[in-house]
N, C-alpha and C positions, 0 to 999 in steps of 0.2 A: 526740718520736718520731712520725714518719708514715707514709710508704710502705714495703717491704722496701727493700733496697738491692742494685744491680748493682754489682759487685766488678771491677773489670778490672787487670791487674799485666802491665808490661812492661818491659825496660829502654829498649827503641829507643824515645824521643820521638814519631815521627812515626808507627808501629806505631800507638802507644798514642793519639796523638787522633784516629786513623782510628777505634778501635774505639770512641770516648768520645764521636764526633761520631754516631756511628751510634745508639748507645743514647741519647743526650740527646733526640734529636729526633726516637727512634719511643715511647720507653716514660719520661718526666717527662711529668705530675707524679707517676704510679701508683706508679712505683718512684724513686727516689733510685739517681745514679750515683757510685759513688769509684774513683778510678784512679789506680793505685798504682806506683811506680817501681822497688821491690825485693823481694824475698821477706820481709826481715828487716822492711821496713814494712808488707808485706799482714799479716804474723803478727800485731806488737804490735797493728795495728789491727784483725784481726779480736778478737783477744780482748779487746782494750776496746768492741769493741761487743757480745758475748758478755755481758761485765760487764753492760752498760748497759741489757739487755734486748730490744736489737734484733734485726729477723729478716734474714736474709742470704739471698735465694736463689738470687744465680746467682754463681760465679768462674768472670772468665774467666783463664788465662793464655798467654804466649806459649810456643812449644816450647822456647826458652833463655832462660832470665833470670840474670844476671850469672855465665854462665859453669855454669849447675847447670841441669838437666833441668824442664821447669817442672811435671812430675808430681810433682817432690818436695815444690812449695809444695802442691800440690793434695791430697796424699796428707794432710797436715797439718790442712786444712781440716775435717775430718770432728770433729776431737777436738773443733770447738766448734760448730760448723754441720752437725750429722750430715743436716739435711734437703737444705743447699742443693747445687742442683746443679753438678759442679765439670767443668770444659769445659779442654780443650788445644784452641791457636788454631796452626793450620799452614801455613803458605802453599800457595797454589793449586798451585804447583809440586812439592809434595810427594806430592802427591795420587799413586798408582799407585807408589811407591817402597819397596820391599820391604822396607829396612830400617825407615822409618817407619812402615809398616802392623804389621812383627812387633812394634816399642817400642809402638805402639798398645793391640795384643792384648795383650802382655806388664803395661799400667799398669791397665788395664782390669782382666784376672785378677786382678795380683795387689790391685786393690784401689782404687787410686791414685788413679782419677779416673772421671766416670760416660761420660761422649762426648767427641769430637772435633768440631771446628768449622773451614772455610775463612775464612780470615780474610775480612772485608768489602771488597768492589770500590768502586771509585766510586760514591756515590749515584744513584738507590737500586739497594742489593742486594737484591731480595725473598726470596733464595735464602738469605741470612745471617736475614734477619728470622724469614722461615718455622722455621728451626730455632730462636731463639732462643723466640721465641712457643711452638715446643711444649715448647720445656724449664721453660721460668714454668707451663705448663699440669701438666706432670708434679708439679712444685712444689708446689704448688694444690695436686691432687688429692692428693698423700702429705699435706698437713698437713690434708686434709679441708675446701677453701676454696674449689673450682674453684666456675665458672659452676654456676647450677641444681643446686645439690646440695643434696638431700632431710633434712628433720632430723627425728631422732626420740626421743621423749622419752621415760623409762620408769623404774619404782620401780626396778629391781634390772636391773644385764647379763643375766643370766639368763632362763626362762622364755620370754613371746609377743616381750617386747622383742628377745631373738637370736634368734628368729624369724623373726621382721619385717627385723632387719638380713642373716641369712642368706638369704632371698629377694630382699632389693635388690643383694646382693652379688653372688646369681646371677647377675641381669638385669641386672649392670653398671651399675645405677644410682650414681652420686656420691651419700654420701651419710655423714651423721657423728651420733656418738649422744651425749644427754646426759642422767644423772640426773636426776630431776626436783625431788631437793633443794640439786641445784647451782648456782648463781647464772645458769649458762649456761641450764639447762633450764629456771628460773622466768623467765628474760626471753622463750626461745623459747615458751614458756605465755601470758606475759602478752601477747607482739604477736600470739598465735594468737589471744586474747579465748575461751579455756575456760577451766572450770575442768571438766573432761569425763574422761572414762576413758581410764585411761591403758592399756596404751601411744598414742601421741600423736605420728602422722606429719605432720608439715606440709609439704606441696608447695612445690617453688620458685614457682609462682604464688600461694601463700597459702593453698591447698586445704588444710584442716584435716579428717584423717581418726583416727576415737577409737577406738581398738582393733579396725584395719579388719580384713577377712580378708585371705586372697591376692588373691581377684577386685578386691576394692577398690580393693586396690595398681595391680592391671593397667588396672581403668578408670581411675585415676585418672592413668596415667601412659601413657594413650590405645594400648596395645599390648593393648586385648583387643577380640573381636570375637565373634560369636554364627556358631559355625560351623554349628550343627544346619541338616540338613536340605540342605544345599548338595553340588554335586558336581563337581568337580574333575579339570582334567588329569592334575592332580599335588598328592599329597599327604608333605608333609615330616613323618616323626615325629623330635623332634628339633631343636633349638637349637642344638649344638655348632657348631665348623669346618665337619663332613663335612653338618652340615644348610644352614648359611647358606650354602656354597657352591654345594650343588645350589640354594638359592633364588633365588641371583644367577642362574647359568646358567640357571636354567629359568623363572624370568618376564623376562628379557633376550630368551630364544627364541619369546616367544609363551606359553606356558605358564599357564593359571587355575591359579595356585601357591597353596598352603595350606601355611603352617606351623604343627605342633601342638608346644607343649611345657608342661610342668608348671610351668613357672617358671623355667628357665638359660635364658639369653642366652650364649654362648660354651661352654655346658659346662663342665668341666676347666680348661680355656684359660685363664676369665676369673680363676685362680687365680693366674698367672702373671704376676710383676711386672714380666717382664723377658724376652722371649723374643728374643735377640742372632743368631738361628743363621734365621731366618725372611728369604724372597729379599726384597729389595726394602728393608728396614729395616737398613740399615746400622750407625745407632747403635741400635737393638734397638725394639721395642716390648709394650707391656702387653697381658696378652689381655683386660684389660676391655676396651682402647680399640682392640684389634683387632675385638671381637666387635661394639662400638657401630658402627663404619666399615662392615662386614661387613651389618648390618642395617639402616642406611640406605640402605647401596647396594639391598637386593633392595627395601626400599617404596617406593624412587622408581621401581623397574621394575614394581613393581605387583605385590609378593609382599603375599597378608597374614597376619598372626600371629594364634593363639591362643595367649596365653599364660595359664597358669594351669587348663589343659585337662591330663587325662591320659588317656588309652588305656587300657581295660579289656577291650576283645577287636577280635577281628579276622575277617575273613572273605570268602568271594567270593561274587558273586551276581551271575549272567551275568558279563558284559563289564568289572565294575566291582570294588573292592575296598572291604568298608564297614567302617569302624570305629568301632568304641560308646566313645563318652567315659564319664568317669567319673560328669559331671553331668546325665547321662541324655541327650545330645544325639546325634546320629547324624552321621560324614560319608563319603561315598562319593568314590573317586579311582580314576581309569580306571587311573592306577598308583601305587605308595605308594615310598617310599625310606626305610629305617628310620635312620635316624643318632641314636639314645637315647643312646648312647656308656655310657661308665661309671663311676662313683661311687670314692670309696675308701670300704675294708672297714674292717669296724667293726673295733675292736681286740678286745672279748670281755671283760674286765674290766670285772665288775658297779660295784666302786667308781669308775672313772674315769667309765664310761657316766654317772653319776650327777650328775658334776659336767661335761655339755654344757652350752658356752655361760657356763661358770664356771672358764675356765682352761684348758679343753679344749677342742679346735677341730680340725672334721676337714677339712681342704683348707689353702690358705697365708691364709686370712683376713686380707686385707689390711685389711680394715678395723682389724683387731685390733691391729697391728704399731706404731703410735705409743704405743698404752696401755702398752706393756712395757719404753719407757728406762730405762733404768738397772737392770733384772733377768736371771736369771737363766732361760734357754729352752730347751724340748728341741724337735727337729722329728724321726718317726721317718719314712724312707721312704731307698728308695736310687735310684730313678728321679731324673729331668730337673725334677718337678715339686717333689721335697723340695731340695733343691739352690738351684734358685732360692727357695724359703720362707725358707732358710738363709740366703740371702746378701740378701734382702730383710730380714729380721728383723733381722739383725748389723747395720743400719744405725741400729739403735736400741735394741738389748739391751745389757747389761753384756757379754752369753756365751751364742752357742748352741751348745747342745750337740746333733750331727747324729748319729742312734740309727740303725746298718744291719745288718739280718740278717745281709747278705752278707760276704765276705770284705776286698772290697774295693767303693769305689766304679766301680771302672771297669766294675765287672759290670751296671750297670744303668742309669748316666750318659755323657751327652755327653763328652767328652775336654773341650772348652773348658770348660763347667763345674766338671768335676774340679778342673781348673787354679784356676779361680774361687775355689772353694769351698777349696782346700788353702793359699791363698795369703793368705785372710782372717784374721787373727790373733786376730780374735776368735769363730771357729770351730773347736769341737772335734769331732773325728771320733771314734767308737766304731762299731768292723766287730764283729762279730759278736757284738750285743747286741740284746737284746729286752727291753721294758717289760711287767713281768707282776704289777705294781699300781702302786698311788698313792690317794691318797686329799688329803683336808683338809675342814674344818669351814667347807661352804658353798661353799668354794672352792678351787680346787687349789695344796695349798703343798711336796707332796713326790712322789715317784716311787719304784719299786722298779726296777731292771735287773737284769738278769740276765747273764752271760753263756754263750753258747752251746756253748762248749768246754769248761770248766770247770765249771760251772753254779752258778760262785758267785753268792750277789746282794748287792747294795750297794743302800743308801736313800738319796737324794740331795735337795737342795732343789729346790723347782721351782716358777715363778711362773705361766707357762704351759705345755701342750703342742699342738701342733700335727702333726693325721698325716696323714701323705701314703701310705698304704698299700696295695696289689695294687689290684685293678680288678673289681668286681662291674658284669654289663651289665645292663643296664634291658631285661630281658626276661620275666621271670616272668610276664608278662600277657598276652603270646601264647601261642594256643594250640599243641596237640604238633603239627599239622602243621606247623607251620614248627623244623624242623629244628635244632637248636643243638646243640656239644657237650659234653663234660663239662661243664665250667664256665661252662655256660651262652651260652656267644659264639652270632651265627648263620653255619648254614653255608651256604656259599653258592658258586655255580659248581662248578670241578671239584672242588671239598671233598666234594658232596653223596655221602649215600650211595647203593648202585646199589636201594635202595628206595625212595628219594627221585627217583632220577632217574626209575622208573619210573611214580611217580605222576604227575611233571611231565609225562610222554612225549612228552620232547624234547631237544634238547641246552640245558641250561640258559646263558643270557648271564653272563660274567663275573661279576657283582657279585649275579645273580639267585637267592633263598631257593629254599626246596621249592613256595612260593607260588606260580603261577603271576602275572607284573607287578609284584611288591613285588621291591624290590632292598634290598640292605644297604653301608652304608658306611661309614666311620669305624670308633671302638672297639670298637663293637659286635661289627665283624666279626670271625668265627675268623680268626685269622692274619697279620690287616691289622697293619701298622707303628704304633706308637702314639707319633706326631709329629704336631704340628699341620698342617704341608703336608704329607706323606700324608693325612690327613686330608680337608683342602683340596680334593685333587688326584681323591680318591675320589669325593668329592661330588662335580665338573665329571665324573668320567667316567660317574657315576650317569645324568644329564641324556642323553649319545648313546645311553646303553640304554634309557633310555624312547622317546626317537627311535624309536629301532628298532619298539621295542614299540608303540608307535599305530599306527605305519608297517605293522606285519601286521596289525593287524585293520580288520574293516569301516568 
């Protein structure tokens, strides 16, 4: 056994060594190619290489094979290759063809296959390549193998070690955990050359860090920077979409751009395994690997980061806006744009609280989602973000189970998800249920539900949970002149109130706090759409009101 293996199944002959000549001569020796003539020979042979121990990560198929749809071979594939990724190959001519795009959506929903692919042109296609290259890289990254990914070693999941892995999660870093009494974690020990305090981060350059903090993590992964005392065009508070895109726009334009955040790199987003409804990404993409493309792009414009920095007050003084870090350091920005975004809410059960990071996981924790094969999962939330957890998770649980207050899912998801998620078989829906304990010894083995009509409860087994729950903004730290409403959101433009506006005395811009120069974008904002392009779009329009805002004064 050596490389994984590329899968390709056709009936047409010459189909089939177009697409076998393609992959022999971009990806042997790394990968092994087999190319297959029928559905009924891709089956027996995937599942004797199942038997055999082998890894599978890519089928391709053709859109008919002997007369049968080739999402049916594909749809198959999962029961023994749940990682590899399974592709329909279309002809170029197909491409714009209404009834092909809806069989697309439709295999997709309900399950069937993960993308589509244009069959390969005459050598070279770098158009065929570029997609197959990012679908091996998706690969990777689910089994925890991509390039420069981060290993961390530690006595128990629990405790500094989900710590340590929920801040690399944030910041999008690749990156995979191992016991330290397991054969994996004594070899990553022994080529570390410690025998040092654990937990026990090793860099992909070899950088060996022993029970680092968060700052460690940041210098050591070159995204922190000593912001005291500097003062700024533009000041980013915030990581998310609505912050990384005011970063693009605004050191693209010229802009001494600062970005500040406590430790996310995508916010929210980077929770998301799969965001298919985003312009530009056709077969969909991750918000870790949207938020990593995202923050390349503004440091090669010459945006820079603090990360590992947080915000503990705010304030104006003349001409400028100055805000005090946590770590005692000071930075001033002639203007600020808030995009903090927002957290999910705690659930409020003492006994679950207890078992964080033991079963219990609050956002879609991708890292967590290969440790759960073969169990039983609950995910509770009825938005865009529980949905994808759902259908991320199903790709390696026995059964999740999807917990929503609401009545229905259409009350707080996408329509094409819906679809997604109802078409999954190995996803159960429960509408109007609520989790109002659980418990286990160390670690979480059961749940209580409730339901909300009846109010009976039922105790059920549970190996993990996972919540995706309302939205608390990261604002508690500003003070009352900056404006927010009940629930904490800020308000901003014609939201404010007419005591607000009067403090301002002016007409406030679009996106502009009670602040006079700080703007707000993203989830933070009262009112704002809570989509990642909303998001996006806010941040770019943050950027022409600061324009403006330099542009009046001296």
């Amino acid at each position: 056994m050596s490389g994984p293996l590329l899968v390709a199944v056709d009936d047409d002959p010459d189909l089939l060594r177009d697409v076998e000549r393609e992959l022999r001569n971009r990806y042997v020796p790394d990968y092994r190619v087999r190319c297959l003539r029928s559905p009924s020979e891709a089956l027996s042979t995937l599942e004797a290489l199942a038997a055999a121990g082998e890894q599978v990560a890519l089928v391709l198929a053709g859109e008919v094979i002997s007369d049968a749809p080739g999402t049916r071979l594909l749809a198959e594939v999962r029961r023994t290759f749940p990682h590899a990724q399974r592709v329909l190959l279309i002809g170029w001519g197909r491409l714009g063809h209404p009834a092909t795009g809806e069989a697309i959506f439709d295999a997709i929903a309900g399950g069937r296959m993960d993308h589509y692919l244009v069959r390969p042109a005459r050598p070279p296609d770098e158009r065929f390549h570029q997609a197959i290259s990012s679908l091996l890289l998706a690969w990777a990254e689910a089994r925890h193998s991509a390039p420069h990914t981060i290993n961390v070693v530690g006595e128990t999941w629990s405790g500094r070690a989900y710590e340590l892995r929920e801040v690399l999660e944030r910041c999008a870093l690749p990156h995979r955990f191992f016991l330290a009494g397991s054969d994996e974690g004594r070899a990553v020990l022994a080529g570390a050359g410690t025998g040092a305090r654990l937990p026990v981060v090793v860099m992909p350059d070899g950088h060996v860090l022993e029970d680092p903090s968060d700052e460690d993590i940041a210098r050591a992964a070159g995204t922190a920077v000593d912001a005291a005392g500097d003062e700024y065009d533009l000041v980013i508070v915030g990581c998310g979409p609505a912050g990384l895109s005011a970063a693009v726009y605004g050191a693209s334009e010229g802009l001494r751009t600062l970005i500040i955040d406590s430790g996310s790199l995508g916010g929210q987003a980077t929770s998301s395994s799969s965001i298919r409804n985003y312009l530009g990404f056709p077969r969909g993409v991750s918000g870790g690997e949207l938020a990593r493309r995202a923050y390349e792009q503004a440091w090669v414009f010459g945006a820079r980061f603090a990360f590992m920095q947080r915000g503990s007050s705010l304030r104006r003084e003349r001409d400028a806006t100055v805000l005090d870090l946590a770590t005692g350091g000071v930075v001033a920005g002639r203007t600020v744009v808030l995009a903090t975004g927002a957290s999910y809410r705690r659930l409020g059960v003492a006994a679950l609280e207890r078992l964080h990071g033991a079963g219990v996981f609050y956002g879609a924790a991708a890292s967590e989602a290969p440790l759960v094969a073969g169990d039983d999962v609950y995910v509770v939330g009825g938005a865009n973000s529980a949905g994808q957890a759902a259908l991320h998770l199903a790709r390696y649980a026995r059964r999740v189970t999807l917990v929503v207050r609401a009545a229905t899912l259409d009350a707080g998801m996408s329509h094409y998800l819906v679809r997604e998620v109802e078409a999954t078989p190995n996803v159960e829906i429960r509408t109007r249920t609520e989790v109002v304990g659980g418990g286990g010894d160390g670690r979480l083995d059961h749940l209580v539900l409730r339901d909300r009509v009846g109010g009976e409860e039922e105790t059920v087994s549970a190996h993990d949970l996972f919540l995706t729950i309302g939205a608390r903004p990261h604002t508690e730290w500003l003070p009352p002149t900056v404006e927010r409403d009940p629930d904490g959101f800020l308000m901003t433009g014609a939201d404010l109130s007419a005591d607000a506006l009067r403090a301002l005395g002016r007409r406030p811009m679009a996106l502009e706090t009670s602040v006079p120069g700080v703007l707000a974008a993203g989830d933070v904002r009262h009112g704002s759409v809570k989509r990642v392009a909303s998001a996006v779009g806010e941040g770019s329009i943050a950027i022409q009101l600061v324009h403006r805002l330099l542009a009046a004064r001296p």
